[in-house]
C-alpha positions, -999 to +999 in steps of 0.1 A: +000+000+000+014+038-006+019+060+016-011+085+015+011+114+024+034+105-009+002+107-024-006+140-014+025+157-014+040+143-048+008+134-070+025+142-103+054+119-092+032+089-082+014+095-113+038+093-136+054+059-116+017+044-117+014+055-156+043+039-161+033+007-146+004+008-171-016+015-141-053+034-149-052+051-115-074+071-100-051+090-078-074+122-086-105+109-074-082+092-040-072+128-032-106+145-033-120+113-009-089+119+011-098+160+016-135+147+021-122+119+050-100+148+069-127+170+066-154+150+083-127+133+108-125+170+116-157+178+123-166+146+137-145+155+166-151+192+166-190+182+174-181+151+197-162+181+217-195+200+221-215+178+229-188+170+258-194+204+267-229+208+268-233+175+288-208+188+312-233+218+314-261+196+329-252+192+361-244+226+368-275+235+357-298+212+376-277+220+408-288+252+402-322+247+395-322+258+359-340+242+332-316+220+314-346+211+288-330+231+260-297+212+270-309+178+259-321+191+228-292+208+218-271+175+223-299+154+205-295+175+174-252+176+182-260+129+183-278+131+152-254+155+135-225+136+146-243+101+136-244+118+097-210+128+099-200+091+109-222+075+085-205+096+062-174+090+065-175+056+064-187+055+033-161+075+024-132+056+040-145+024+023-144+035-012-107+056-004-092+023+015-105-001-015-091+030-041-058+026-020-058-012-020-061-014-058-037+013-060-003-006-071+034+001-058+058+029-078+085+016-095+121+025-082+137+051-102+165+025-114+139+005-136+137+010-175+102+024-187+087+002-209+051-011-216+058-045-222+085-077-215+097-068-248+112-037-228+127-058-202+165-055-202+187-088-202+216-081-175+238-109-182+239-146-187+257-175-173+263-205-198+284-238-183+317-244-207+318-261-234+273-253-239+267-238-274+232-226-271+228-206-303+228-237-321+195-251-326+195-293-321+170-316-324+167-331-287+137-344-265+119-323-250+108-327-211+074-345-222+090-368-243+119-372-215+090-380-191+073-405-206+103-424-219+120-428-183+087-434-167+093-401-143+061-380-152+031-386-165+009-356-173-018-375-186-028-392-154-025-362-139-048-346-162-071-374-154-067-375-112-070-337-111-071-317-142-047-302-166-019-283-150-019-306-123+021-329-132+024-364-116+061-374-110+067-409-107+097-437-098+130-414-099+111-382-112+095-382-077+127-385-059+147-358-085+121-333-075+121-341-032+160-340-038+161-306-057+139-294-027+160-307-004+194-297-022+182-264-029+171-255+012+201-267+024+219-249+000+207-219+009+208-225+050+241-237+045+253-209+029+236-179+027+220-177+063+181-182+059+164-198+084+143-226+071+108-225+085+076-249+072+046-230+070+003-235+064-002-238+029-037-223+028-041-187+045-069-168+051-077-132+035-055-108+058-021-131+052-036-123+010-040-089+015-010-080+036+012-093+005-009-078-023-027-107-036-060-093-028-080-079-036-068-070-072-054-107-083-086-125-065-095-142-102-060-160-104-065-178-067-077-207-052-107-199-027-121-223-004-154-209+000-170-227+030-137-219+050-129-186+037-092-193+031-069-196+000-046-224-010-015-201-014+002-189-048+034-190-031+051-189+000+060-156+002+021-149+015+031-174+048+066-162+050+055-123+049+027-126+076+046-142+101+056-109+111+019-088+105+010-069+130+045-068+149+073-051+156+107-061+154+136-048+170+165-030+148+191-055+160+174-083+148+173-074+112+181-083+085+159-117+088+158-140+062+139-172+060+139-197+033+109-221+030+094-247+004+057-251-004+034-261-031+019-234-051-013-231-064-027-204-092-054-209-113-036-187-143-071-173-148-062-149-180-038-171-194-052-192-221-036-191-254-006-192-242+024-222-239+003-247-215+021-281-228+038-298-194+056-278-171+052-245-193+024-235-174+011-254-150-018-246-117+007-265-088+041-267-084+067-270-059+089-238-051+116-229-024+115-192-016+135-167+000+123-138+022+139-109+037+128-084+064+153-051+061+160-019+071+154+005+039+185+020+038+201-018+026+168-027+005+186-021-029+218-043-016+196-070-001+180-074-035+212-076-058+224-106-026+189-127-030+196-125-068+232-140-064+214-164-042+196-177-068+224-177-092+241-198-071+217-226-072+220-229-105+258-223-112+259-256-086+231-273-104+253-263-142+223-251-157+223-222-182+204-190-175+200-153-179+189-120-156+166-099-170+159-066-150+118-058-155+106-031-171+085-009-157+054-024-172+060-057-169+066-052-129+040-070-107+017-054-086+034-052-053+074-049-065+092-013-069+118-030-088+123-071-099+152-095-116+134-128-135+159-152-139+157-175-171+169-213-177+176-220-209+150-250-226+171-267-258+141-284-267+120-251-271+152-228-281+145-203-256+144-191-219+120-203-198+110-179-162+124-203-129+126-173-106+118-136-098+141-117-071+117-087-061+119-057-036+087-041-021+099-012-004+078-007+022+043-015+006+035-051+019+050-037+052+021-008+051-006-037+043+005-058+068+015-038+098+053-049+100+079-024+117+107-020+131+124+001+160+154+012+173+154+018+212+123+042+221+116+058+185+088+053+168+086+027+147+090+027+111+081+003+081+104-032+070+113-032+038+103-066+022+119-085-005+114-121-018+126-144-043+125-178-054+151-202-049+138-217-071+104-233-086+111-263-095+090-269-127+106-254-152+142-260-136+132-295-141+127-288-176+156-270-183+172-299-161+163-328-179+169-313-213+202-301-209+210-338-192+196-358-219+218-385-232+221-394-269+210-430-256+179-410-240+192-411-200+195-382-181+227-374-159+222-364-126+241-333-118+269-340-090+251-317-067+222-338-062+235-372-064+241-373-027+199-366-026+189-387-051+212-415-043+219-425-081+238-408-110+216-416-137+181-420-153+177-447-182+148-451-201+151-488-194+148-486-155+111-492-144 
């Protein structure tokens, strides 16, 4: 959520971030509600404060005999008065918080205007030696893969859930617990998260506080009867451990790192790749989050992109940063790295991960500070990013693992998980 006083005091600056975001706002129509709300907030209280008076007048008066008749009348007409002026208001603090809620973050200054990912800017690229990618072959792809090894089988999937819905069997199964497993330790071990297992359906605050709600409702999961929502990822879990606390200065950074199952229904989506892993409505993601102080936001974000990296510089798969334009940022991030593995099988980059700082705008939805001694306290920064999803890693995995006898080498890094080196079509 933005800051209301940002609003007020730099409209043509949070317009032109919002514009830029290919946001329609309606930061015009926010600031006349907000002059409206301080209005009647004001004389809300400067009639609650006569009617204090006049009530205090009462029993001076009937100690000294007088008629306090005209009394109760006038602070009959200051109830009903005041009663409008509340009614009031809460209308109009409805319509300016749900304004304000579908309002989305501004952009850092740092990322490239643009209207589209065609804008997006590639950063740089990491290819293992001796990998010639520009060089179109004819290999599997991760269906075919699949299917031939007997580790996944979309169709029964299809038929157990729906499309969307992957079934890994035999040693696909145990590739994707050990790429879990590799990948959490990986990141405890080295870069300090704290690994924490959380619900995988929350309820509508934990959505809100992180920006899923209301404006993304459509792409989620809702389990009506209950009121809760199987989560899109675990950055909604991670980020509301902390709502509606306060955490002292000393303790920050924080960083957790925890896996989950992720659930969209890519409501908006058709039309586009939807064959396997492409696009898919579950899949299994690690993620990192961070709780910071504001001033190292910006350097938190460039370490949980090299945290990423690192998974899959140990894992030798071939990828790319690209730093988001301005239009193609999400709803809740002031600035955001995807990072691309490379699919030989479709010649091009597939999206495994996106690094993303918040600023201070799921902080503002959920309530999260921090302090330092006895001063007030101020607003976390928030970042997240995944570490990674596992479904199109796996597809970039397999590919770039295939054998011309149709196995699939096992990257050193996760052979002590999996417990075996290889995957031959010829294994059961």
């Amino acid at each position: 959520m933005l800051d209301i006083k940002l609003i007020r005091e730099n409209p043509g600056l949070v317009k032109t971030g919002l514009t830029n975001k290919n946001d329609n706002h309606r930061i015009d129509e926010l600031l006349e509600l907000d002059k409206k709300r301080r209005e009647l907030i004001t004389l809300g209280d400067e009639l609650k404060n006569q009617k204090n008076k006049v009530s205090e007048e009462i029993p001076k008066l009937k100690k000294a005999g007088t008629d306090t008749q005209p009394l109760f009348e006038e602070m009959r007409q200051l109830g009903e008065k005041i009663k409008k002026n509340d009614d009031e208001l809460r209308v109009i603090e409805e319509e300016f918080e749900k304004i304000l809620l579908f309002t989305p973050n501004l952009p850092h200054e740092s990322v490239p205007v643009g209207k589209s990912a065609e804008d997006n800017l590639e950063v740089r690229r990491w290819i293992p030696e001796g990998l010639n990618i520009e060089t179109k072959k004819e290999v599997l792809d991760h269906i075919q893969l699949g299917k031939n090894n007997k580790i996944l089988d979309f169709d029964r999937g299809t038929k157990i859930t729906g499309s969307g819905f992957p079934l890994y069997t035999g040693r696909g199964a145990t590739l994707e617990r050990a790429l879990i497993s590799f990948m959490l330790d990986f990141h405890i071990r080295n870069h300090g998260y704290t690994e924490v297992m959380t619900p995988f359906i929350v309820n509508k605050d934990s959505m809100r506080g992180t920006g899923q709600l209301p404006k993304m409702a459509d792409d989620m999961y809702f389990i009506e009867r209950d009121g809760l929502y199987l989560i899109p990822t675990a950055e909604v879990p991670i980020t509301n451990i902390y709502r509606n606390e306060t955490l002292e200065e000393e303790t920050l950074p924080v960083k957790f790192v925890g896996y989950s199952p992720c659930f969209r229904r890519e409501a908006g989506s058709y039309g586009r790749d939807s064959k396997g892993f492409l696009r898919v409505h579950q899949f299994n993601k690690v993620e990192m989050v961070k709780f910071v102080k504001p001033e190292n936001s910006y350097d938190e974000l460039e370490s949980l992109v090299a945290n990423a990296e690192a998974i899959l510089k140990a894992l030798n798969v071939p990828y790319r940063i690209l730093l988001l334009c301005t239009g193609d940022l999400s709803f809740s991030a002031a600035k955001c790295y995807d990072i691309e593995t490379w699919s030989p099988a479709e010649h091009k980059w597939l999206e495994a991960s996106s690094c993303s700082n918040f600023e201070s705008f799921q902080a503002r939805r959920a309530n999260i500070k921090y302090k330092a001694g006895g001063k007030k306290g101020e607003f976390v920064h928030t970042l997240n990013g995944s570490g990674l999803a596992t479904s199109r890693l796996m597809v970039s995995l397999l590919e770039n693992n295939q054998q011309p006898d149709g196995s699939i080498v096992i990257p050193e890094a996760l052979r002590p998980y999996t417990g075996f080196d290889v995957i031959e079509p010829n294994r059961s």
